[in-house]
N, C-alpha and C positions, 0 to 999 in steps of 0.2 A: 504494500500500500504506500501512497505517495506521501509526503508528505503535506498538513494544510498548506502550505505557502508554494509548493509547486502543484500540486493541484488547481491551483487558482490561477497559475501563469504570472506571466510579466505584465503588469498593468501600468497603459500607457495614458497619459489626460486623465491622473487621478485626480479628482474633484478636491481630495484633502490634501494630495501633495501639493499640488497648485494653490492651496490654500495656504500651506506653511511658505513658500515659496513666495508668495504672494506678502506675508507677513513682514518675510526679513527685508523686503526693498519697502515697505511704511517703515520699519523701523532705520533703516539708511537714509531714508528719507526724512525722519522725523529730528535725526542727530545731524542731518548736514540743515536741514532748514532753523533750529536752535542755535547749531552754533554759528550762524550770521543772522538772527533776529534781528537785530538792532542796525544791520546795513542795509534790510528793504525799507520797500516800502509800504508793503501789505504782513498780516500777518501768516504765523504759520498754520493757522489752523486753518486758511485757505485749501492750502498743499494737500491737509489731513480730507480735508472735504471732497479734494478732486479725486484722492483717490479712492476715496470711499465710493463717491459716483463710477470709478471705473470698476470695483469689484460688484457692487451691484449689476452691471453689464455681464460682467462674466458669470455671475450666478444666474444671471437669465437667461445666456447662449447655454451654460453646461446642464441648464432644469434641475438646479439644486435647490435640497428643499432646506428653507433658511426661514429664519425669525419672524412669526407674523407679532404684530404690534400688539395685535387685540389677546390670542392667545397666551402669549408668552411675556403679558405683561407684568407676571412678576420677576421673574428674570432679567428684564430691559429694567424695571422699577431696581434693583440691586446692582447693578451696575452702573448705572447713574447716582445710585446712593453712594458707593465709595470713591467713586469722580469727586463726588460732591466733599463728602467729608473730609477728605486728606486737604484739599483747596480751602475750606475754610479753617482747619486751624494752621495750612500755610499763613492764612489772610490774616489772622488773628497774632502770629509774631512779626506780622509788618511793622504792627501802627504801634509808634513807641511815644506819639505826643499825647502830653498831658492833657485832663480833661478840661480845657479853656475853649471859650466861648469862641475865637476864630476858629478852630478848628475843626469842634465837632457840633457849631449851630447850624451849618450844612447838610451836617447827616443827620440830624434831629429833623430839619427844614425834608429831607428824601423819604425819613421813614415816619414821620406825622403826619406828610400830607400830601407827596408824589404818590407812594405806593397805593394807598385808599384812594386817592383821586384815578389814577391810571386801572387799578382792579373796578372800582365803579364803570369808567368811562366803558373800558370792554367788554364787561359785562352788559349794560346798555345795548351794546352794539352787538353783540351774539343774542339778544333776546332778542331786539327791534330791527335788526338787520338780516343776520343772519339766520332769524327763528328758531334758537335752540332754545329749550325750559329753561327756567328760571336757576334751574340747579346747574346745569351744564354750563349758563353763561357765567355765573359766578365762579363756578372749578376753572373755566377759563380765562377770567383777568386773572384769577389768583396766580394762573401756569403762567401765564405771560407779564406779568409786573416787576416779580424781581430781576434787578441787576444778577447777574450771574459772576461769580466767584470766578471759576476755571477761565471763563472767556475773559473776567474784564481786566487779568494781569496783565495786558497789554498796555492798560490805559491808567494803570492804579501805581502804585507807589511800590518801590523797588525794595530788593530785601534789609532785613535790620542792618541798622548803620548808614543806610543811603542817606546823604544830605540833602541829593535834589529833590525834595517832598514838596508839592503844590500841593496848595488846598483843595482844586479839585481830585486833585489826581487822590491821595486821604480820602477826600467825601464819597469818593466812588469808590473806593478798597471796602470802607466801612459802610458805606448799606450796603455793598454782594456779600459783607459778614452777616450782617444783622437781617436783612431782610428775607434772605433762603426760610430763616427758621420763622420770620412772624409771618408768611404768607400762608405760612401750614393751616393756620387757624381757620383762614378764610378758605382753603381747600374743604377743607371739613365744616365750614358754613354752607360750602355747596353739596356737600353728602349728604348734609342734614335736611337741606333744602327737597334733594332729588328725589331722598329715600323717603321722607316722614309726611313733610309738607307743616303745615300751621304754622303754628309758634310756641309748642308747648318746651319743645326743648332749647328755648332761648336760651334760660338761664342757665341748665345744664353745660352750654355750650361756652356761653361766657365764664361757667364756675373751672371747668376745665381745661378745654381747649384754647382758652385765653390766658385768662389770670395765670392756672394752677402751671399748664405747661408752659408756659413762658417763665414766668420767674423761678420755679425748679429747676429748670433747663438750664438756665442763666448761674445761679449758685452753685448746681453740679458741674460746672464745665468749668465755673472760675474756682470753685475750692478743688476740682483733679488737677486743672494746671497749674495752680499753687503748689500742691503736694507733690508733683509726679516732678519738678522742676527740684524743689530743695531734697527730694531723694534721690537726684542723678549729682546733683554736686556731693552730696555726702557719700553715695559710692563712689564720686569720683575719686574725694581726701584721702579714703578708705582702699583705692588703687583697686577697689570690686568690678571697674567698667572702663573700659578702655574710649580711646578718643575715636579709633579708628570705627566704629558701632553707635558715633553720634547720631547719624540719620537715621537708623530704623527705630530711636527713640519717638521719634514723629509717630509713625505706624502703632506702634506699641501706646502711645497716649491716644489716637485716635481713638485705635478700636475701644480700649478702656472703658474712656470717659464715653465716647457714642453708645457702648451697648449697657454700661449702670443707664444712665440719663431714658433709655430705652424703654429699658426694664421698668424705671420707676414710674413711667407713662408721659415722661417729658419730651419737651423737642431735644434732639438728639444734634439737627443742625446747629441751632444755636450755642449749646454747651460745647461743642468742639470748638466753635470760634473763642466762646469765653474761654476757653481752656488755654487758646490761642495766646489770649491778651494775657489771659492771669501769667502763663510762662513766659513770656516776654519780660513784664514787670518784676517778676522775681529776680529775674538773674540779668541787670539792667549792663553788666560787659558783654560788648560782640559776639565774645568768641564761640559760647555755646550755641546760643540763639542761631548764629549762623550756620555752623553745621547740622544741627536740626532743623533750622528753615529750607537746607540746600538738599537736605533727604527727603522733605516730603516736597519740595520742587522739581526734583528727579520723578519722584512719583506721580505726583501731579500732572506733568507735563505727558506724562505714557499714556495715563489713563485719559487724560486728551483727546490724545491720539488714537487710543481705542473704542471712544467715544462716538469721537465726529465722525472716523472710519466705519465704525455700526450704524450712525445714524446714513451715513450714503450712501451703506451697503443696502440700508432697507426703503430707498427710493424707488418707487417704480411708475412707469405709467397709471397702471389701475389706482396704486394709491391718490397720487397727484389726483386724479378726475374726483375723488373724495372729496377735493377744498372744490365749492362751488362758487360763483363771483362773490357773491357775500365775503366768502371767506381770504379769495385771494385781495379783496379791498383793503382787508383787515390790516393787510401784511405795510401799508403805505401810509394808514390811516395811525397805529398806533409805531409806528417808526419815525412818523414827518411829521404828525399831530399831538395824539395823545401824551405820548412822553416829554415831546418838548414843550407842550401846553400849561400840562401839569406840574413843568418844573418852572415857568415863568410866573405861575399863580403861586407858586410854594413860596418863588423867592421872592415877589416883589415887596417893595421896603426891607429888602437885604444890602448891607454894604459889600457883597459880592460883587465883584465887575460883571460886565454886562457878557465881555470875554469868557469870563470863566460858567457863568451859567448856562451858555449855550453851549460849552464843552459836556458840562454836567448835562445838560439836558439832552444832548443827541446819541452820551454814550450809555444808553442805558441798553445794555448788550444781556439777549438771549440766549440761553446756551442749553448745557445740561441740567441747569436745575430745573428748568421748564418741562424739558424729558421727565425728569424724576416723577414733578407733582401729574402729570398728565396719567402715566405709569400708574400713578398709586389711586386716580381717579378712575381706571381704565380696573386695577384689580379689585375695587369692590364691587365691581359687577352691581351696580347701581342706577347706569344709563342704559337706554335701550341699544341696541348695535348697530345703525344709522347713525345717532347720534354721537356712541362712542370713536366710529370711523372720523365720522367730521371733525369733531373733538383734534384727536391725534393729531391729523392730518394737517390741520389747520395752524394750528400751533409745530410743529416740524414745519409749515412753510412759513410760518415765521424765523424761528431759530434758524435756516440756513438763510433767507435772507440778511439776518440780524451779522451772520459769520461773514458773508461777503462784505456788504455795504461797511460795517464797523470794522474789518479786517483791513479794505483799503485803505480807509480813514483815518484811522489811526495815528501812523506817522506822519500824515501833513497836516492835521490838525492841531496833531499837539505841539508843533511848532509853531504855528499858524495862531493858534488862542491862547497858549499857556503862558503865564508871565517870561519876560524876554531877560529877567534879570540873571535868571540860572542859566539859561541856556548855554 
């Protein structure tokens, strides 16, 4: 008898060889486009995009059977989840400026009354435009309002120790921290809406999903990053942990503090960004901070890459005919209107430049964390399957338009608006 491996012959156009094959030139790709970021002029998650659009091609010439959105939406939902999480307590050892009023009245000004103003406005517009229920169109400002973490490091503030820190550039780092995790609530205002209807579980929704998991969220994220920070110096003193093992301490606080905060029924996004900030401020010298911020930057930047590559790999014509004009409207309306509407109303009577707001207001960049909440809106199997297509689809043509338009933009903008003194 033959063996199984010669029994089966030499197989030629294997669909998973061509797949691993496939992998290692994104990942060539991923390390020559990183290491000259800073000399184009678009970014690199363009590159990640194209070529996610060309594996997509090739899974439809070879009829391989790949990731449907609706099905497999928890899987797409945990993948996006730890995109998400490793990025925000990158984000969270950025921001090293104290709590004074230039700095952080901006982000106070994004997440008091950009993000509610821009979840309202699309929500309106998926009800009265586009005809989705009342629950649907709220799941969808909520997926589309926040600044996105992963995506807006282009645009946000460089790692600990950077001196060039504009205050936009701060105000946009710190709401893709803060905002991922308060938009949750309003996702699950739209659960609550689609699944129940009334208003009986107002309060419920305010006692928990607001109050209870935001400020939980918030003191477990910043008492682990306190703690997890003064126990890596003292096994340092201790010669217990070596320097060369700084970056997977990232990983290692990640998962921690995201799965207690989990556990306990808190937001999980936000406590890793506290956990972010609290580590930062513990250990206020460079040197740790950096190696730990440059491990979960390594990480970060892959799952990127694995990200926007899944998102292009699962493009297809059929999907695409899912957004209907309502929907493809959307994509111009809250890109060229909505977000920069909502941030001229946030800020007016701000001593902000006039320069700097329209920076702030054009880059409110969609990305994976909009995948995430649509994901987690898609696994409670709470909308009808019409609606959940549209849903999806709609919001993914946001997000890749959001990756082009904000990818090109980028670097001549931020020359172009940002104060001229650093430059």
């Amino acid at each position: 008898m033959l063996p199984l491996g010669a029994e089966r012959g030499f197989s030629f156009a294997d669909p998973y060889a061509i797949g691993l094959a496939f992998a290692g030139v994104a990942v060539f790709a991923a390390v020559g486009a990183l290491s000259h970021q800073r000399e184009r002029a678009f970014s690199a998650s363009l590159i990640y995009l194209g070529l996610g659009l060309a594996a997509a091609t090739m899974i439809e010439l070879l009829d391989v059977r790949w990731i449907d959105p609706l099905q497999d939406a928890t899987l797409l939902e945990h993948l996006a989840e730890f995109a998400v999480i490793v990025a925000l307590f990158g984000t969270g050892l950025k921001l090293e400026r104290a709590f004074d009023r230039r700095m952080w009245g901006p982000v106070a000004r994004l997440l008091g009354l950009v993000m509610p103003l821009t979840i309202a406005a699309v929500a309106l517009f998926g009800a009265g435009v586009m005809g989705l229920s009342l629950g649907a169109a709220i799941i969808l400002g909520a997926a589309l309002a926040p600044t996105d973490p992963v995506l807006a490091g282009d645009v946000g503030v460089g790692p600990p120790g950077d001196e060039e820190e504009h205050v936009p550039n701060f105000a946009l780092t710190a709401e893709a921290g803060l905002n991922d995790g308060l938009a949750f609530a309003f996702v699950f205002l739209g659960a609550f809406v689609a699944a129940q209807g009334g208003s009986g579980w107002l309060a419920e929704w305010i006692a928990a999903d607001v109050a209870y998991a935001v400020l939980v969220g918030t003191a477990l994220g910043a008492a682990g990053g306190y703690a997890i920070a003064a126990s890596i110096l003292r096994l340092r003193e201790r010669r217990l942990m070596i320097e060369a093992l700084d970056g997977w301490v990232a990983i290692a606080a990640v998962l921690l503090v995201y799965g207690l905060t989990e556990v306990a029924g808190a937001y999980g996004f936000l406590a890793v960004f506290a956990a972010g900030v609290a580590f930062r401020n513990y250990e206020h010298g460079h040197e740790l901070n950096r190696r730990v911020h440059d491990g979960a930057e390594v990480i970060e930047k892959f799952c990127e890459l694995g990200l926007i590559l899944l998102l292009g790999s699962l493009i297809t014509l059929t999907g695409l005919r899912e957004v209907e004009a309502a929907g493809w409207l959307l994509v111009p309306v809250l890109l060229l209107v909505i977000r920069p509407l909502a941030t001229a109303v946030a800020f007016a009577g701000s001593p902000t430049p006039l320069r700097e707001r329209a920076f702030i207001g054009w880059f409110g960049v969609r990305g994976i964390g909009s995948l995430y909440y649509v994901a987690v809106a898609l696994g409670l199997g709470i909308l009808p399957v019409d609606e959940a297509r549209s849903l999806f689809w709609t919001v993914t043509a946001c997000v890749v338009a959001s990756i082009v338009v904000h990818g090109v933009t980028a670097a001549p903008l931020s020359r172009r608006l940002l104060p001229r003194e650093h430059a």
